[in-house]
BAFI-3210 file (N, C-alpha, C; in Angstrom, 3 decimals, decimal comma, padded with zeros to 6 digits):
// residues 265
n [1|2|3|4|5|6|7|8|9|10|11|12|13|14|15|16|17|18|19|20|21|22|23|24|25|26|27|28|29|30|31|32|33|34|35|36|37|38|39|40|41|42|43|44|45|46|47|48|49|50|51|52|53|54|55|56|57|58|59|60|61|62|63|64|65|66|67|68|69|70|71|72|73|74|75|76|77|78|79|80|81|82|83|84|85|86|87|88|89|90|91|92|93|94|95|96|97|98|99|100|101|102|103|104|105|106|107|108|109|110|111|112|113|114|115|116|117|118|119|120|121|122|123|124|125|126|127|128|129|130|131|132|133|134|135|136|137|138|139|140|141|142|143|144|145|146|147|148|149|150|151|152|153|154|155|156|157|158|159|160|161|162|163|164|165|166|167|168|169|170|171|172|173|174|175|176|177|178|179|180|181|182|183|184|185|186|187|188|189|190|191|192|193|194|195|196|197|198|199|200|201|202|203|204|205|206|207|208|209|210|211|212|213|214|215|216|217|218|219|220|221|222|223|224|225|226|227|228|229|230|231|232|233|234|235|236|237|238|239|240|241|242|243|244|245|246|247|248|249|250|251|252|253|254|255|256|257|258|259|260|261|262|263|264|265]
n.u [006,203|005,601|006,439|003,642|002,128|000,870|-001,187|-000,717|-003,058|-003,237|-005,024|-003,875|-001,760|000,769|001,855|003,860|003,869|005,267|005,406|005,455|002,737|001,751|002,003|000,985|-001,887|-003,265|-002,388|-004,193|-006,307|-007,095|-006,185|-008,318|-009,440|-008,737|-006,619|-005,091|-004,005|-002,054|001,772|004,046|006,593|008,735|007,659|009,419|008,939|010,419|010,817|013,234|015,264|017,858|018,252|017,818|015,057|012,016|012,063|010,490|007,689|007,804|007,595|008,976|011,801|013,366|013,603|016,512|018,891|021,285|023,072|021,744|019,890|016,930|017,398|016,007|016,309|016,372|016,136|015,803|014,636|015,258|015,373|015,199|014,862|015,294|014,683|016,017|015,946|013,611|012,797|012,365|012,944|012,369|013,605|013,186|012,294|010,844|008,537|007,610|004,816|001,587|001,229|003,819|004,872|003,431|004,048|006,611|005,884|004,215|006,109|007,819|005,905|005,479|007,575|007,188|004,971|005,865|007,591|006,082|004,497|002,966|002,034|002,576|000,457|000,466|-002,450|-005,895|-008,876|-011,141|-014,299|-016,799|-019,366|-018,569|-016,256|-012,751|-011,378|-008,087|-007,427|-005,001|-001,938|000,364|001,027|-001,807|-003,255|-005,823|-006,835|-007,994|-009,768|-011,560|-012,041|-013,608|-015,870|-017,113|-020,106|-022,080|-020,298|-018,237|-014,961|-011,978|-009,643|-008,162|-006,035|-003,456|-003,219|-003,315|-002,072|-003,008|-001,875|-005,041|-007,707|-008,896|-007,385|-005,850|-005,868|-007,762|-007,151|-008,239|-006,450|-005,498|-004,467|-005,240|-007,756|-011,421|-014,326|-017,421|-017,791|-016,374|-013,821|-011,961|-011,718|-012,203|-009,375|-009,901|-009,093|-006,700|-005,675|-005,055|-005,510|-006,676|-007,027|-009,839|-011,621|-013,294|-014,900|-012,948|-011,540|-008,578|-005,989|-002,693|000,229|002,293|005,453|005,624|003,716|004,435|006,658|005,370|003,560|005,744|006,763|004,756|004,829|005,213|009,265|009,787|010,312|012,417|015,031|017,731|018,410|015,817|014,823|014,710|013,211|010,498|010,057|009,312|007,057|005,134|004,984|003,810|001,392|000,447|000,057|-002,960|-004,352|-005,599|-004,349|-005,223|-005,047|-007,401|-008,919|-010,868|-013,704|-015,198|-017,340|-019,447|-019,714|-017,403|-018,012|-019,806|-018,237|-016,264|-017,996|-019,152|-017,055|-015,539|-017,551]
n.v [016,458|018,476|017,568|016,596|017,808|016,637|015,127|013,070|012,042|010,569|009,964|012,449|012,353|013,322|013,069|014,849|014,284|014,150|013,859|012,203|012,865|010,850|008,925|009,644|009,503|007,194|006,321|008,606|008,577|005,780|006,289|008,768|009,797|010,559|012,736|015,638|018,304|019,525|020,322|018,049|014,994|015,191|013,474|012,187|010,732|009,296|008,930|006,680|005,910|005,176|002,705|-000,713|-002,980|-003,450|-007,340|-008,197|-007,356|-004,581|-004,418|-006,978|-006,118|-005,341|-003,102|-001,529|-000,420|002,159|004,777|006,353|006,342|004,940|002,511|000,807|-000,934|-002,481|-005,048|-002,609|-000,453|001,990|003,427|005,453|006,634|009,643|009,951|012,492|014,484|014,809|013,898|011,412|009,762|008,256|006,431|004,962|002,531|003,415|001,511|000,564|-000,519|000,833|-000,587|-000,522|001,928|002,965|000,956|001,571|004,442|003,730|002,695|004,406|006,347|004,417|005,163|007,935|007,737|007,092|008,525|010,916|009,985|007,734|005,142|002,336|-000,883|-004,081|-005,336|-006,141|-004,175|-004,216|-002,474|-002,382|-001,885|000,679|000,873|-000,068|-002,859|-004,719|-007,206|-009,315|-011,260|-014,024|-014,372|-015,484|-016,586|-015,552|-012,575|-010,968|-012,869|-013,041|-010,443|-010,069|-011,896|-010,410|-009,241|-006,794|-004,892|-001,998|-002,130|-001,136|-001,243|-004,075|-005,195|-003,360|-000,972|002,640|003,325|005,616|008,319|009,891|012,426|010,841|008,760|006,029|005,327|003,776|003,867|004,320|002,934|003,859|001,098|-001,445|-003,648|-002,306|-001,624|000,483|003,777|004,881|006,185|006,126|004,866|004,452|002,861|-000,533|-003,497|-005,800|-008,545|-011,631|-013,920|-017,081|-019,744|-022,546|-024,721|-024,210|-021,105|-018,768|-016,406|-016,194|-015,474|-013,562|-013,526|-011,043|-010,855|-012,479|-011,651|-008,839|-009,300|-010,526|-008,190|-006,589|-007,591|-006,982|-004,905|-003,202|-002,251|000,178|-001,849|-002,984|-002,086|-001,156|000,742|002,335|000,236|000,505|002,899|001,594|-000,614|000,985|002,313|000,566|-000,654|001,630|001,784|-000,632|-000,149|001,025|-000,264|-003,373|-006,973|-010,486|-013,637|-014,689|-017,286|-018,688|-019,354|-020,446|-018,435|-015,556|-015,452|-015,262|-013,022|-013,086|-013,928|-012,037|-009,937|-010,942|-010,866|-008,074|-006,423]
n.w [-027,685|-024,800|-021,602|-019,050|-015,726|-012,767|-010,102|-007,478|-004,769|-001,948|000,634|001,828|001,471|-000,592|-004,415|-006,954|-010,210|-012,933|-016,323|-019,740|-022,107|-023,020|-021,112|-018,933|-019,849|-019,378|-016,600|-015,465|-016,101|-014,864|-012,051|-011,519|-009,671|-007,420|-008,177|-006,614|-005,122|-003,652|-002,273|-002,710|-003,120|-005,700|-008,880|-011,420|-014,685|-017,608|-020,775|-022,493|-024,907|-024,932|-023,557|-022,920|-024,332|-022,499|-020,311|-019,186|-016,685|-014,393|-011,674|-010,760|-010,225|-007,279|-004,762|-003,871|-000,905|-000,525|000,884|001,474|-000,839|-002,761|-004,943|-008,150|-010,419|-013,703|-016,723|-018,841|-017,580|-014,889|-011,954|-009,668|-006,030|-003,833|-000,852|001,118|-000,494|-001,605|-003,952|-007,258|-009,789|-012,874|-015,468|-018,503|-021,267|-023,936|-024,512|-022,203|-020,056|-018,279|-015,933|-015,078|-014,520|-012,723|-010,623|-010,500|-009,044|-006,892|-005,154|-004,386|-003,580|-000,876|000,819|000,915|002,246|004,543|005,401|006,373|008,414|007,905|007,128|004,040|003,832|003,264|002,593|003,018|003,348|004,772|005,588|008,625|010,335|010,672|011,010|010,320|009,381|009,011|006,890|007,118|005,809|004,235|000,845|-000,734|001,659|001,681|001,321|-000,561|-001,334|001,379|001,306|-000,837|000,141|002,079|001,749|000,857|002,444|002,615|000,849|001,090|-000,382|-001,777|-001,203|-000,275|002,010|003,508|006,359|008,825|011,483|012,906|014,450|016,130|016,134|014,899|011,241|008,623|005,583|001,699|-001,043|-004,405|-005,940|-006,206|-005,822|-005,425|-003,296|-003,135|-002,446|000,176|001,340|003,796|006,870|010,813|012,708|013,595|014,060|013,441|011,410|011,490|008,340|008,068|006,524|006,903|008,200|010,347|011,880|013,817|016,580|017,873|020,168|019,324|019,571|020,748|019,718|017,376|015,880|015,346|014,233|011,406|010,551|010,413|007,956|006,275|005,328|002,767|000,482|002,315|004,765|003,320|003,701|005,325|007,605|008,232|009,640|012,356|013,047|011,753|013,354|015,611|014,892|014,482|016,810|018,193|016,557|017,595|020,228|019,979|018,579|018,362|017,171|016,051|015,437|012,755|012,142|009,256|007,199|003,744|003,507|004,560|007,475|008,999|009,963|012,406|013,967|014,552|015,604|017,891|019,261|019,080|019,852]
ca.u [005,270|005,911|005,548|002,684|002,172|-000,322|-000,524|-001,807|-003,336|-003,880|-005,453|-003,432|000,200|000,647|003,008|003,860|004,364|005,820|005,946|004,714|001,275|000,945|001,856|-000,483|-003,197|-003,509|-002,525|-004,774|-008,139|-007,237|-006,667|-009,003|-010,751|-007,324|-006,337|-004,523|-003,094|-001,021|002,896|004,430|007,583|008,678|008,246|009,592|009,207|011,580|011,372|014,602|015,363|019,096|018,027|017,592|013,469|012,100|012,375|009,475|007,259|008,869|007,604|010,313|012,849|013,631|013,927|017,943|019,077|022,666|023,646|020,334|019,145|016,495|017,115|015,162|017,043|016,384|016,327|014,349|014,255|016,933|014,964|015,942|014,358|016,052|013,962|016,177|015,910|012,003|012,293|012,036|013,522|012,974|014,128|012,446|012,506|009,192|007,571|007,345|003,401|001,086|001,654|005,456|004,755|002,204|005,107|007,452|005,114|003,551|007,551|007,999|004,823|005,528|008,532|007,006|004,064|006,483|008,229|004,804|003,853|001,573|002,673|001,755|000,591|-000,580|-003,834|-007,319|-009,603|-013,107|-015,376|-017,702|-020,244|-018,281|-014,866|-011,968|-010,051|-007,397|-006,833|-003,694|-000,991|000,804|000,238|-002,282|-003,742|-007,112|-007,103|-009,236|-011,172|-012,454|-012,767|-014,917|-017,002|-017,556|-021,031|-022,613|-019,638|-017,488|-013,795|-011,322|-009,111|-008,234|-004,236|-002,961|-004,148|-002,558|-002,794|-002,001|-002,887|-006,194|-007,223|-008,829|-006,150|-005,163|-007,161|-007,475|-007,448|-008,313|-005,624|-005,947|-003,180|-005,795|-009,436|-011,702|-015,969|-017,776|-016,830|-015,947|-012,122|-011,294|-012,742|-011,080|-008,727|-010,666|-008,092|-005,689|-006,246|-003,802|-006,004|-006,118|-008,153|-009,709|-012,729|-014,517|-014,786|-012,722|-010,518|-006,618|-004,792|-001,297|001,366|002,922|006,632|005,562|002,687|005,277|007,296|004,258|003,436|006,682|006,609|003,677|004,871|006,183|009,191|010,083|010,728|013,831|015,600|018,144|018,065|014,660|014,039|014,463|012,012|009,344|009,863|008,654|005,957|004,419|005,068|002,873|000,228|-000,124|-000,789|-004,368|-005,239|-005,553|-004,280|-005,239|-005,544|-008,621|-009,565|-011,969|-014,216|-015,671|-018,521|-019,540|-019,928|-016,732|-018,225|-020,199|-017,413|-015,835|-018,644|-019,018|-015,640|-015,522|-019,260]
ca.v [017,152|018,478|016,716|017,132|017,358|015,768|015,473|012,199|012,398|009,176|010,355|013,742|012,423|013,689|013,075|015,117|013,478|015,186|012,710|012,504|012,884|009,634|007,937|010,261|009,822|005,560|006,918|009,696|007,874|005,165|007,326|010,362|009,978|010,448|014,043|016,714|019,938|019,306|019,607|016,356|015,052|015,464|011,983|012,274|009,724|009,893|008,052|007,120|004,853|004,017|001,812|-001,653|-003,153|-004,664|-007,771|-008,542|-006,490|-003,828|-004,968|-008,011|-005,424|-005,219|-002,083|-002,289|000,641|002,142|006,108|006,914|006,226|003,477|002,134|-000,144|-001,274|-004,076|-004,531|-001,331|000,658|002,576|004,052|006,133|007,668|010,105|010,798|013,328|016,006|014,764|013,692|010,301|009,736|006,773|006,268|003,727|002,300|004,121|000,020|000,254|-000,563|001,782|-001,154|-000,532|003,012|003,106|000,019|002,533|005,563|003,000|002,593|006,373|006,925|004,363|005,774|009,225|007,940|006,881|010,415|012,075|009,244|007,118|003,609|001,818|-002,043|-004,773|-005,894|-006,019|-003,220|-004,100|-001,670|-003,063|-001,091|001,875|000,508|-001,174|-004,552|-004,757|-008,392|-009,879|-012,384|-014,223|-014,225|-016,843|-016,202|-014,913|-011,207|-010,971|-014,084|-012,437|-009,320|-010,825|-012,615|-009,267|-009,081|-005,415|-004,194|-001,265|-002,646|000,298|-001,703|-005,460|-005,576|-002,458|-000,115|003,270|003,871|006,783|009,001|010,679|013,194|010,096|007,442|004,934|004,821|002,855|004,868|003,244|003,741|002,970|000,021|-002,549|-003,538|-001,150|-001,739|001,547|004,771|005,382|006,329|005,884|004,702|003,986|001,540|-001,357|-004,554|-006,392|-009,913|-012,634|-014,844|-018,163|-020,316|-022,898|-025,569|-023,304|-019,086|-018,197|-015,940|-016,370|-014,532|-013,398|-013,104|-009,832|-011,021|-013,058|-010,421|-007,844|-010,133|-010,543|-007,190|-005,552|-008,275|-006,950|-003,209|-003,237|-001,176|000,835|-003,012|-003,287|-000,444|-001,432|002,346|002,377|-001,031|000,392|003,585|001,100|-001,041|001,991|002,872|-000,505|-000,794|003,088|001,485|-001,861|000,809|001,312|-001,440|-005,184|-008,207|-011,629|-014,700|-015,328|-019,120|-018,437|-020,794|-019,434|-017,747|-014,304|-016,126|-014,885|-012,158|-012,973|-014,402|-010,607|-009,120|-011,574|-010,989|-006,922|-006,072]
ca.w [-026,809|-023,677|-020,476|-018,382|-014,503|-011,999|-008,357|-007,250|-003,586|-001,265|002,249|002,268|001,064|-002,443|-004,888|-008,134|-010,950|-014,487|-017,634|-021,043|-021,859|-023,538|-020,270|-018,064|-019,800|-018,363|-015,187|-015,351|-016,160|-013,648|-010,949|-011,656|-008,513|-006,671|-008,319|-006,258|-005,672|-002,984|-002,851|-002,474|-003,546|-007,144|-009,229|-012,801|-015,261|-018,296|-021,960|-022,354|-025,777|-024,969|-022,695|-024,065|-024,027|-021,313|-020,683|-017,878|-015,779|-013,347|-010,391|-010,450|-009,643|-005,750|-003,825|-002,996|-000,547|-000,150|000,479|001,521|-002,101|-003,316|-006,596|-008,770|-011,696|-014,453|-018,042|-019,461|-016,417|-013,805|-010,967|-008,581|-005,153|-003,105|000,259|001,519|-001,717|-001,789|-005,666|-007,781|-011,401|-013,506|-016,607|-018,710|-022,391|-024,453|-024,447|-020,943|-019,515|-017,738|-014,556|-014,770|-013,671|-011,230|-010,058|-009,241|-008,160|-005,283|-004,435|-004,003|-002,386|000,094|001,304|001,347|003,285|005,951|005,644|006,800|009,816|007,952|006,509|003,172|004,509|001,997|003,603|002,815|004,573|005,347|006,775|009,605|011,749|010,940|011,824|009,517|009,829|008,115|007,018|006,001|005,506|003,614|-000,692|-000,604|002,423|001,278|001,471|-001,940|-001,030|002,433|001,078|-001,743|000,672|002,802|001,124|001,523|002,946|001,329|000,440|001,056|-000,840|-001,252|-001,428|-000,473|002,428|004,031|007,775|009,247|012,415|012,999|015,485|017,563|016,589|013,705|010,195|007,435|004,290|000,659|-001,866|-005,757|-005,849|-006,187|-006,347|-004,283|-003,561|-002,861|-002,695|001,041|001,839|005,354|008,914|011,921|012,878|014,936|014,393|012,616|011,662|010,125|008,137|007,947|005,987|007,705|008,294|011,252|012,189|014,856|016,333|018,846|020,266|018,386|020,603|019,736|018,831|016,351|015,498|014,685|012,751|010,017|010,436|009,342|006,678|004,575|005,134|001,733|001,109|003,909|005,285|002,711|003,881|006,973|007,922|008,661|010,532|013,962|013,072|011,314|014,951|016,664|014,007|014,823|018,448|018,329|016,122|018,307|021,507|020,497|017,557|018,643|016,462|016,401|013,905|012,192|011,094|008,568|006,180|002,147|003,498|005,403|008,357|010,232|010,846|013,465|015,117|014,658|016,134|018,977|020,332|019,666|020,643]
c.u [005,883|005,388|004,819|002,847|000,772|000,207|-001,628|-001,816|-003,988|-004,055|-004,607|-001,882|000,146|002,019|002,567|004,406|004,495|006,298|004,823|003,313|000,714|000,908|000,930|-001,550|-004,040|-003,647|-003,390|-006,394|-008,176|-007,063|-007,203|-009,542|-010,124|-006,563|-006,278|-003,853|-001,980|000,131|002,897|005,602|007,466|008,639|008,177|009,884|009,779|011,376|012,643|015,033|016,716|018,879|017,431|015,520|013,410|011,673|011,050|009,129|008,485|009,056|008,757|011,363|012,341|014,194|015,887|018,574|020,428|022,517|022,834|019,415|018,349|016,808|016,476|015,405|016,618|016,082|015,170|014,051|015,317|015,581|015,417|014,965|015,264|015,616|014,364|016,085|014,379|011,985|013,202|012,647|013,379|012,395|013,681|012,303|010,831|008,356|007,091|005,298|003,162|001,531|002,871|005,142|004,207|003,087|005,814|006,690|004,775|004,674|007,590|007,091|004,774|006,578|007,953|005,652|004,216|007,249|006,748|003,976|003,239|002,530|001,335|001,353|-000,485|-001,597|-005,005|-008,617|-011,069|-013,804|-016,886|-018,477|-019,026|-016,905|-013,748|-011,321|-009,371|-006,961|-005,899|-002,766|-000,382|000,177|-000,613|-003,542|-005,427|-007,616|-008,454|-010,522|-012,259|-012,999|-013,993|-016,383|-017,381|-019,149|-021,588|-021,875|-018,533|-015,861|-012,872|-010,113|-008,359|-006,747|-003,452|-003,945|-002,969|-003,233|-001,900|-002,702|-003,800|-006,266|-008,083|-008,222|-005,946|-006,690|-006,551|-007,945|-007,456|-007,199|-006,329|-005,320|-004,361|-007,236|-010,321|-014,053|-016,054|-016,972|-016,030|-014,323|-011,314|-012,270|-011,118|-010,791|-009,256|-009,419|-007,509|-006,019|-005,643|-004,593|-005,609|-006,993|-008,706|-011,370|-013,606|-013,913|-014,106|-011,970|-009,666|-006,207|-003,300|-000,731|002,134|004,432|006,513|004,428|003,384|005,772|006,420|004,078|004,543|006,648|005,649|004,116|006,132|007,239|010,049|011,046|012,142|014,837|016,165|017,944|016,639|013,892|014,016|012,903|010,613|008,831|008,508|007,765|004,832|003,790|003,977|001,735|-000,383|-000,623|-002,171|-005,258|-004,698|-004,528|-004,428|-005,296|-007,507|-008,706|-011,136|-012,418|-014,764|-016,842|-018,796|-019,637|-019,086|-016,781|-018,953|-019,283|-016,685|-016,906|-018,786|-017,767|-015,409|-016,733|-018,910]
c.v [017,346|017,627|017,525|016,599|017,210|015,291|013,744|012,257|011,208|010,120|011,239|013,467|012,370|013,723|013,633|014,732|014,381|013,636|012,706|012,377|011,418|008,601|008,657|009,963|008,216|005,725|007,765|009,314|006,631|005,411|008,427|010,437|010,134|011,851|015,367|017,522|019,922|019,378|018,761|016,277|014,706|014,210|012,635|011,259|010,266|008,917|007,915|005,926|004,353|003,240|000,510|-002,121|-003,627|-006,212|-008,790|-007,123|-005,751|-004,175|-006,415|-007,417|-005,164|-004,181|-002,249|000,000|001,221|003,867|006,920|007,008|004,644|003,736|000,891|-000,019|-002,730|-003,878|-003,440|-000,472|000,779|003,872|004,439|007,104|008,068|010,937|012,179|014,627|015,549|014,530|012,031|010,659|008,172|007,054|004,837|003,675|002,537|002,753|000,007|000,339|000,831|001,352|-000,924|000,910|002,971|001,788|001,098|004,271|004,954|003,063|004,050|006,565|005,827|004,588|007,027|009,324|007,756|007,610|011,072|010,962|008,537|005,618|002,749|000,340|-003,011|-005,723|-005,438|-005,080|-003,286|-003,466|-002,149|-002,422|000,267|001,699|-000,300|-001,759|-004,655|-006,485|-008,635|-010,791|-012,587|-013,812|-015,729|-016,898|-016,013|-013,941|-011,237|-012,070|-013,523|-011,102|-009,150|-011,189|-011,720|-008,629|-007,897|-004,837|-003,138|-002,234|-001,356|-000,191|-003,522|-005,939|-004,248|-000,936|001,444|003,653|004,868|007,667|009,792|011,492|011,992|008,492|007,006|005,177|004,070|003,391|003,989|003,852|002,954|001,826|-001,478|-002,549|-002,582|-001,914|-000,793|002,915|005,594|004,778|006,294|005,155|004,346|002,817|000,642|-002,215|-004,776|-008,015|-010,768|-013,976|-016,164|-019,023|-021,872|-023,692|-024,937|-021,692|-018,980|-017,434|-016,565|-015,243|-014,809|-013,121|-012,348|-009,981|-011,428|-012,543|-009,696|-008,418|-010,092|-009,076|-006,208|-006,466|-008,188|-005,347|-002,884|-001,896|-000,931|-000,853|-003,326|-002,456|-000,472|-000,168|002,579|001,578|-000,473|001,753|002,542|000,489|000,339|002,129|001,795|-000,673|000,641|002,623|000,360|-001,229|001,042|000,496|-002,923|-005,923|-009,246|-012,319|-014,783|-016,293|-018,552|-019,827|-019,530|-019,002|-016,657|-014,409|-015,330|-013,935|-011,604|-013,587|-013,272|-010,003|-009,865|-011,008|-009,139|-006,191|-005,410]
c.w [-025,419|-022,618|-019,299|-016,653|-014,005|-010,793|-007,960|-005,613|-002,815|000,213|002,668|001,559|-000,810|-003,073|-006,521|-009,157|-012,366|-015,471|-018,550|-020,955|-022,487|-022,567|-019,050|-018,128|-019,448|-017,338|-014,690|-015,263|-015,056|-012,313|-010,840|-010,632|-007,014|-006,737|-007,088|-006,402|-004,601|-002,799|-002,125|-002,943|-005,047|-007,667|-010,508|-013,920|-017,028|-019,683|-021,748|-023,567|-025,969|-024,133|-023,436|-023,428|-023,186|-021,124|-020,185|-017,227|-014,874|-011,862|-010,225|-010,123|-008,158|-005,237|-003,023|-002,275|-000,254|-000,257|000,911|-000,025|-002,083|-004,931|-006,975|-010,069|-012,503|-015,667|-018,628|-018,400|-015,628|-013,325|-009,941|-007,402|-004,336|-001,525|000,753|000,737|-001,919|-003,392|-005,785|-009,283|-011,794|-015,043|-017,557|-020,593|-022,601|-024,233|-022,767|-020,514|-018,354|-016,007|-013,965|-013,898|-012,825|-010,524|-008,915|-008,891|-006,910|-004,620|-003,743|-003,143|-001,401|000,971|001,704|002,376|004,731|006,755|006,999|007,652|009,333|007,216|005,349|003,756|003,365|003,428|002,923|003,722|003,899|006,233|007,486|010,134|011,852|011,183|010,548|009,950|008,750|008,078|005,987|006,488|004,468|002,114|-000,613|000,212|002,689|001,678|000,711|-001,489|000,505|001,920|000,006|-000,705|001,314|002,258|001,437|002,308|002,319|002,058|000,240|-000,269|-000,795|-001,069|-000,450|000,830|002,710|005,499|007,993|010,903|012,141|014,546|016,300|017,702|015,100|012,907|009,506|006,225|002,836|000,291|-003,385|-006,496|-005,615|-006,426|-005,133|-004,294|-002,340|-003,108|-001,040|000,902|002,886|006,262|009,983|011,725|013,742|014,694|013,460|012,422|010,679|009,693|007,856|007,560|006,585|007,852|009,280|011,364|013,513|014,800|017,660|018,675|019,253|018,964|020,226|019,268|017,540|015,292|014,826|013,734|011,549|009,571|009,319|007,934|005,540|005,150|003,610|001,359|001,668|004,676|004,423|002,683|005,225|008,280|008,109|009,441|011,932|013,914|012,857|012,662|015,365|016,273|014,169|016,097|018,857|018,124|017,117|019,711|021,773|019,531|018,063|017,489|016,481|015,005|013,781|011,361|010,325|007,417|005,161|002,643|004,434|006,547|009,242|010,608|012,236|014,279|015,321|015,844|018,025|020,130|020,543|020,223|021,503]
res [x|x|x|x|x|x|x|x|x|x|x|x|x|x|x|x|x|x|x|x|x|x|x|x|x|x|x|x|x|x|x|x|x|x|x|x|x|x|x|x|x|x|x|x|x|x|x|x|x|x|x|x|x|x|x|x|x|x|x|x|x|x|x|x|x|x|x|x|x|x|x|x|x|x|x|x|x|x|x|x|x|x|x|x|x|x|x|x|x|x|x|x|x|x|x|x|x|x|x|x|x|x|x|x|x|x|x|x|x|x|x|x|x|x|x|x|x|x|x|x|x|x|x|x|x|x|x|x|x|x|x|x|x|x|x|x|x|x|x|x|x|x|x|x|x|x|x|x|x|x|x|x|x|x|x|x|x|x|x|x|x|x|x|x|x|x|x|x|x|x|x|x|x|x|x|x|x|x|x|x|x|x|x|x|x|x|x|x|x|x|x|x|x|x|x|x|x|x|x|x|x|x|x|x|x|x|x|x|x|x|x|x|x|x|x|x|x|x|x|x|x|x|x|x|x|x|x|x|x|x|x|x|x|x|x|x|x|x|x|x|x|x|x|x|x|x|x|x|x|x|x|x|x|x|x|x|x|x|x|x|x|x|x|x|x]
***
């Protein structure tokens, strides 16, 4: 059968994707609510049965950069992005999972969301009084666990956000790279907030060296890519201009949000 195309569309950055229809149609029902027309850069995924099975998930392969190429190689897969020609190739043994792909599509599309000003950032986005916080940290941390406890609040996404400019500053856009509650897709950017789990609600200041440091550290990515560390700098150092950051000590219950509201009120 021939292979089929599909445009998947996160908060305006679209990427086209061409590959069989038996692996579309996973991708296709789990992001249907994501469908665009958009161009974008080309992603092409490839059966490919000289390639031996795999051996483990895809995601265990590591973004390695040389030439201006990313590749992402390991048994059962040979991936390839090429920012500057705007196209993606990976090559993958027919056993390969629906996760392996949508693996390396998130790769591609966060490179291309850093092409077009906006940056992928693993964090948890809770919408507040109209406003999103993006919380995050380490794995562990309790992204999921706050964003769980966010009771009656929409969840743009709990792993996985995209910010990008708006015409009156920084948002926080859902993507489909994780768990999601409701159906709203953006708000503004209100703060940043490096959780921390913790016997009472408060928040501290974050002293921005050591702010940035975390920061570029969940910009998955883009962050493994020496050729891009001084732009991402700047891309940060832009965003920290008109969004806060601080720690948040938090305890298991909805509580810290009145210590949120307290402090931005």
């Amino acid at each position: 059968m021939k292979d089929e195309h599909w445009t998947l569309d996160i908060g305006g950055v679209c990427l086209n994707l061409t590959l069989p229809p038996a692996w579309l149609e996973p991708l296709e029902r789990a992001w249907a609510s994501w469908a665009g027309s958009d161009a974008g850069w080309a992603v092409r995924l490839v059966q490919d049965e000289t390639l031996p099975a795999p051996r483990g998930p895809y995601f265990e392969a590591r973004p390695h950069f040389a030439g201006g190429r990313c590749a992402l190689k390991t048994t059962g897969f040979a991936g390839e992005i090429i920012p500057r020609e705007g196209r993606a190739l990976l090559k993958v043994h027919p056993d390969a999972m629906a996760g392996d792909l949508s693996y390396f599509v998130r790769t591609a599309f966060a490179l291309y969301a850093f092409e077009q000003g906006a940056l992928l950032f693993h964090a948890a986005g809770v919408v507040h009084r109209g406003a999103a916080y993006a919380l995050f940290g380490q794995s562990g941390s309790g992204k999921t666990t706050a964003a769980r406890l966010s009771t009656g609040k929409p969840v743009l996404n709990d792993d996985l956000l995209l910010l990008r400019p708006g015409e009156a500053g920084w948002e926080a856009w859902a993507t489909p790279f994780g768990r999601r509650r409701g159906e709203l897709r953006s708000a503004p950017l209100r703060a940043f907030l490096r959780l921390l789990q913790a016997a009472e609600d408060r928040l501290e200041p974050f002293a921005r060296g050591a702010a940035l440091g975390e920061l570029l550290a969940n910009s998955p990515v883009v962050n493994a890519d020496p050729e891009r560390s001084p732009a991402l700098l700047n891309r940060w150092e832009e965003i920290l201009q008109s969004v806060p950051v601080h720690r948040l000590h938090f305890r298991k219950a909805n509580t810290f949000w009145e210590v949120i509201d307290a402090h931005f009120a």
